[in-house]
TORPA-4810 file (N, C-alpha, C, O; in nm, 3 decimals):
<nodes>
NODE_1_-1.851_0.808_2.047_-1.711_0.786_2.083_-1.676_0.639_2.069_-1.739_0.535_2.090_X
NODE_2_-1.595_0.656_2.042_-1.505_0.454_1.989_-1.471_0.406_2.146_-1.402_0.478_2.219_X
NODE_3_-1.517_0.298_2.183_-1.494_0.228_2.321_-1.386_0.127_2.286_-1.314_0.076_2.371_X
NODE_4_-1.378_0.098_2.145_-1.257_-0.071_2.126_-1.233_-0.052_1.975_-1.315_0.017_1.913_X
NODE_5_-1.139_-0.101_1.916_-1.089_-0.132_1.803_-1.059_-0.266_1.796_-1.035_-0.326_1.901_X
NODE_6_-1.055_-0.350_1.640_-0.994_-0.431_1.625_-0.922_-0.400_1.511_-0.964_-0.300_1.453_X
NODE_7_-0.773_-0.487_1.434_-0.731_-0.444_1.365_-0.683_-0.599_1.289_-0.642_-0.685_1.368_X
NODE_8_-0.686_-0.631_1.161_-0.672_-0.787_1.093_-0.535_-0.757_1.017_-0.519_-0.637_0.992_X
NODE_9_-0.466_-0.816_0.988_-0.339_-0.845_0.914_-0.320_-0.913_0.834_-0.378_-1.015_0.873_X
NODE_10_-0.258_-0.947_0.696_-0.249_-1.067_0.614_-0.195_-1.030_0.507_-0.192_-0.911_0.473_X
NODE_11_-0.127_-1.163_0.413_-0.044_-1.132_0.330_-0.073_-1.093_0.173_0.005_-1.070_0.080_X
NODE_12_-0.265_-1.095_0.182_-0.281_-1.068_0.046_-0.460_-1.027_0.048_-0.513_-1.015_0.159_X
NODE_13_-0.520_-1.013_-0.042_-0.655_-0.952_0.029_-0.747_-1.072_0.047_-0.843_-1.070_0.124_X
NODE_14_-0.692_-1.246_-0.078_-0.798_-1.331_-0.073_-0.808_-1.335_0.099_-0.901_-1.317_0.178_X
NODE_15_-0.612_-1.379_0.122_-0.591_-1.425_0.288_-0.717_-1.363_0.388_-0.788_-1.420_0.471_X
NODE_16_-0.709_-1.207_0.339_-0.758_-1.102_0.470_-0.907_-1.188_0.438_-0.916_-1.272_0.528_X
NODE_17_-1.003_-1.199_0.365_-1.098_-1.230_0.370_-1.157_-1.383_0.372_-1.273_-1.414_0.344_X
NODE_18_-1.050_-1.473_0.414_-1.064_-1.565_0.435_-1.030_-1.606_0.557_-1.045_-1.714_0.613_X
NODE_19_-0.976_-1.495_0.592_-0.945_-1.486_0.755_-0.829_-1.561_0.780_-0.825_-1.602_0.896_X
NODE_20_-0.716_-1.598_0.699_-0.628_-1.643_0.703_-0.534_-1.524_0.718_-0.486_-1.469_0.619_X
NODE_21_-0.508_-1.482_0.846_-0.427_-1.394_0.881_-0.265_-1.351_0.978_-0.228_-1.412_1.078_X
NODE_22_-0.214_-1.270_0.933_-0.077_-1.317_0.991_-0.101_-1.230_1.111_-0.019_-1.258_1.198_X
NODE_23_-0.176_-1.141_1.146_-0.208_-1.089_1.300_-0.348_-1.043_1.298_-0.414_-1.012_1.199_X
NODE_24_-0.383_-1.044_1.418_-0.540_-1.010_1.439_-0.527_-0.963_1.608_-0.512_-1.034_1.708_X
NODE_25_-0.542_-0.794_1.590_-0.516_-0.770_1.729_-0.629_-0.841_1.856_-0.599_-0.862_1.974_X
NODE_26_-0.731_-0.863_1.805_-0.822_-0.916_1.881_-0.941_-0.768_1.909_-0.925_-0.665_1.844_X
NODE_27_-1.026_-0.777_1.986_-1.095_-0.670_2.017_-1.032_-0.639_2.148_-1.026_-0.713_2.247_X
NODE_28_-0.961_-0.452_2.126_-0.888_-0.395_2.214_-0.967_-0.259_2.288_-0.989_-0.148_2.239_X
NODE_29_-0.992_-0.299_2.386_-1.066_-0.202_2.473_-0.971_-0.054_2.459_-0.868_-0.040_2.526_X
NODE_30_-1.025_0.065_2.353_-0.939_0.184_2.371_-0.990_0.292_2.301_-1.029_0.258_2.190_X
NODE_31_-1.009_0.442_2.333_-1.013_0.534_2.225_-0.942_0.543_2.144_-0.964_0.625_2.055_X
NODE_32_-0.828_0.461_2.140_-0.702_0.523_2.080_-0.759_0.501_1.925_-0.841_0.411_1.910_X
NODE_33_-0.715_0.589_1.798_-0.761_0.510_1.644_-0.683_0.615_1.563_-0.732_0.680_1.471_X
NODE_34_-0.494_0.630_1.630_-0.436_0.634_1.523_-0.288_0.568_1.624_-0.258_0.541_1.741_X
NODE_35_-0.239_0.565_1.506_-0.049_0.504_1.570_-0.070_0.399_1.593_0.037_0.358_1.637_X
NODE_36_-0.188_0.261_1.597_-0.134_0.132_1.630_-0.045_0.051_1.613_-0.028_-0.010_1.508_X
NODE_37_0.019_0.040_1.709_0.151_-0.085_1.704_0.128_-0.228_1.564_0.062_-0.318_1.616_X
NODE_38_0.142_-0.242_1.505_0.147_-0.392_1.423_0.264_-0.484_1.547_0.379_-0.449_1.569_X
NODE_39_0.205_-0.583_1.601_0.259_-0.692_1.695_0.272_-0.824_1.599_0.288_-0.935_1.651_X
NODE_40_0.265_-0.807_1.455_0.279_-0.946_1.393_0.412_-1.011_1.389_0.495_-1.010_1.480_X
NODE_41_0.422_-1.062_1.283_0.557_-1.176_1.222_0.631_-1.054_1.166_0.567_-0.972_1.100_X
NODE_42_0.742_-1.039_1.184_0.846_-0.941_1.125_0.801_-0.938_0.975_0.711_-1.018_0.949_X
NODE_43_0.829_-0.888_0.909_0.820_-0.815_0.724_0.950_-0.836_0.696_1.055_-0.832_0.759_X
NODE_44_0.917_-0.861_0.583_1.075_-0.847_0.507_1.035_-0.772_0.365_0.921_-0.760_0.320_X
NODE_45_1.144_-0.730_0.311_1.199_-0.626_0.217_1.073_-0.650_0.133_1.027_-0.763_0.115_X
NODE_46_1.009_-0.514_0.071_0.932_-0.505_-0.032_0.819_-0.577_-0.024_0.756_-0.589_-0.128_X
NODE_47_0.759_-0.650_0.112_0.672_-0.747_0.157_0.539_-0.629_0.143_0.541_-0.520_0.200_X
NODE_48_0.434_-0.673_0.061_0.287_-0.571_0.061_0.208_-0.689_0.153_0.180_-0.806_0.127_X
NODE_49_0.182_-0.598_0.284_0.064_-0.651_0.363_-0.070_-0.601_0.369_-0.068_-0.478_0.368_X
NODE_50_-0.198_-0.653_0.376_-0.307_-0.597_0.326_-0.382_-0.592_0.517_-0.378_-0.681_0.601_X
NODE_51_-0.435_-0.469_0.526_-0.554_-0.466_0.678_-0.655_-0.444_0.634_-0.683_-0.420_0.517_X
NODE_52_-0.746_-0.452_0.760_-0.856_-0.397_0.827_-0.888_-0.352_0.930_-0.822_-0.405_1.019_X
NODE_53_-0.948_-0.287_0.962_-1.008_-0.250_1.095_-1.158_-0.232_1.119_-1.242_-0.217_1.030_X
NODE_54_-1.189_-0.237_1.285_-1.351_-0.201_1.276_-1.339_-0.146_1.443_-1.259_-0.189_1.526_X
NODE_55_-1.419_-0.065_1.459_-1.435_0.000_1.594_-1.613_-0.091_1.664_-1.685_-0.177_1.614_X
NODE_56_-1.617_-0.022_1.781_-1.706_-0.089_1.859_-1.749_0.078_1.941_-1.662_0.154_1.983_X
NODE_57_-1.869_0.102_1.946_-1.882_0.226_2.018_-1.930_0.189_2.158_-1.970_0.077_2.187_X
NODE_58_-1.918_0.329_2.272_-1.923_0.278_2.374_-2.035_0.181_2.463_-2.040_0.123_2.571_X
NODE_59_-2.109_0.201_2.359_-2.221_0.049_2.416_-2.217_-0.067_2.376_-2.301_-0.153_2.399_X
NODE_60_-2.074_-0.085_2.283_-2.079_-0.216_2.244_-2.150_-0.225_2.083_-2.167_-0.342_2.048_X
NODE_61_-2.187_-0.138_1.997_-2.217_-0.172_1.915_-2.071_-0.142_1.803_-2.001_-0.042_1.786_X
NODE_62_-2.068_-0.332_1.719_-1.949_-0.285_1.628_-1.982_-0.228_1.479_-2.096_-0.234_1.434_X
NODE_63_-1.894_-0.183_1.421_-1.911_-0.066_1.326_-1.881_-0.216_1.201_-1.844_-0.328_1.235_X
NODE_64_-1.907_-0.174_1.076_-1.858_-0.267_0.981_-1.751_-0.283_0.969_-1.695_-0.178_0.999_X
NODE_65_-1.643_-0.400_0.925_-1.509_-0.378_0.832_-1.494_-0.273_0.770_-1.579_-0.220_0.699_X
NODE_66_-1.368_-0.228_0.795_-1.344_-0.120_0.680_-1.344_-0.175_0.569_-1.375_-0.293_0.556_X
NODE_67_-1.299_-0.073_0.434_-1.228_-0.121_0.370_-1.073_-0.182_0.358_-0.984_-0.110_0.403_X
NODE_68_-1.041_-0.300_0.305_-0.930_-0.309_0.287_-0.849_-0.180_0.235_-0.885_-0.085_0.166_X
NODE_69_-0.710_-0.218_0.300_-0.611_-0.119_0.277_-0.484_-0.220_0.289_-0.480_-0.330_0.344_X
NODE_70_-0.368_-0.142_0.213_-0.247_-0.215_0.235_-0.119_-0.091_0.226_-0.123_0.026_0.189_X
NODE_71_-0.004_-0.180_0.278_0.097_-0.097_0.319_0.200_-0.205_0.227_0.174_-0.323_0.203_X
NODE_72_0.313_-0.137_0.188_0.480_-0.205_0.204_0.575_-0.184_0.240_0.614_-0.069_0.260_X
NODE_73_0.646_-0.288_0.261_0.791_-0.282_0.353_0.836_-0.215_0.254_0.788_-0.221_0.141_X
NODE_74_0.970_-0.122_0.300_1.056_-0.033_0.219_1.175_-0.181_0.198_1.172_-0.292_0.252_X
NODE_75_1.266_-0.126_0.105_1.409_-0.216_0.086_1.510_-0.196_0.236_1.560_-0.091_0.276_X
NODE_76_1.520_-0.330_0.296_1.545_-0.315_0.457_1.673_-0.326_0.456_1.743_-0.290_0.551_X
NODE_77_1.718_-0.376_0.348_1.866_-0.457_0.360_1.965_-0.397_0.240_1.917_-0.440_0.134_X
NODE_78_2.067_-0.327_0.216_2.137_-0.301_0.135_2.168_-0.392_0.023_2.192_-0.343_-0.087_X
NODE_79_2.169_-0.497_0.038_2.156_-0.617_-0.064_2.030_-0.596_-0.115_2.028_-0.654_-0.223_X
NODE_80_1.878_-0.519_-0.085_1.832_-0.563_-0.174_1.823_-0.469_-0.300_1.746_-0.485_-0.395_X
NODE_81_1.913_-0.369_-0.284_1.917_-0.303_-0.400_1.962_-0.327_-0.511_2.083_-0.307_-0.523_X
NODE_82_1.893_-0.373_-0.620_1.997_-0.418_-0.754_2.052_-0.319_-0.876_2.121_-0.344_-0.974_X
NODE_83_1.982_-0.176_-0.821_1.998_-0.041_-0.917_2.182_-0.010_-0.972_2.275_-0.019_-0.892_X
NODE_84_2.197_0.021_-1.094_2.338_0.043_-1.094_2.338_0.184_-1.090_2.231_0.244_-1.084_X
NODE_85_2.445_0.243_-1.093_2.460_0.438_-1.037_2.474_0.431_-1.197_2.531_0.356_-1.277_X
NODE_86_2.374_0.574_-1.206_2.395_0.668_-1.331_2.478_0.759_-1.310_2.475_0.827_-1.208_X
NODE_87_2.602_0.779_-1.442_2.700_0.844_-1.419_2.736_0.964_-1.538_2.690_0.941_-1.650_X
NODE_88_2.778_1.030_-1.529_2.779_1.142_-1.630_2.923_1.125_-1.670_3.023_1.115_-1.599_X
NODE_89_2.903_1.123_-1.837_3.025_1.098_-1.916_3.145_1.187_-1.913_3.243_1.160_-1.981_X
</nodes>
């Protein structure tokens, strides 16, 4: 059973592995290991952020880094759409 999670944040994968990161939940005492909150720097439009994670079982032993993974912001702002409408003649 998972006793803690940690979870790393950053804006690109060199960042994540250089540990230059824009959040790092810290090691969080919890079973919990889906739905975590992201507590970082707001995102903006079309922004690709790259994670990690690693668990700790209940005696304290931690598990490896995952693999990297990444997510992106959707288009947040109506401005950032530059598409023109296709129209039928």
């Amino acid at each position: 059973m998972q006793g803690a999670y940690q979870v790393q944040v950053a804006r690109n994968l060199a960042d994540l592995e250089a540990g230059t990161l824009l959040w790092d939940a810290g090691r969080v005492a919890s079973e919990r290991s889906t739905s975590i909150q992201y507590e970082g720097p707001e995102g903006h439009s079309t922004q690709r952020i790259h994670w990690r994670v690693r668990v700790w079982d209940h005696g304290g032993k931690p598990s490896d880094w995952s693999g990297p993974a990444w997510t992106e912001m959707g288009q947040l702002e109506e401005r950032d759409s530059v598409a023109d409408w296709i129209e039928v003649g």
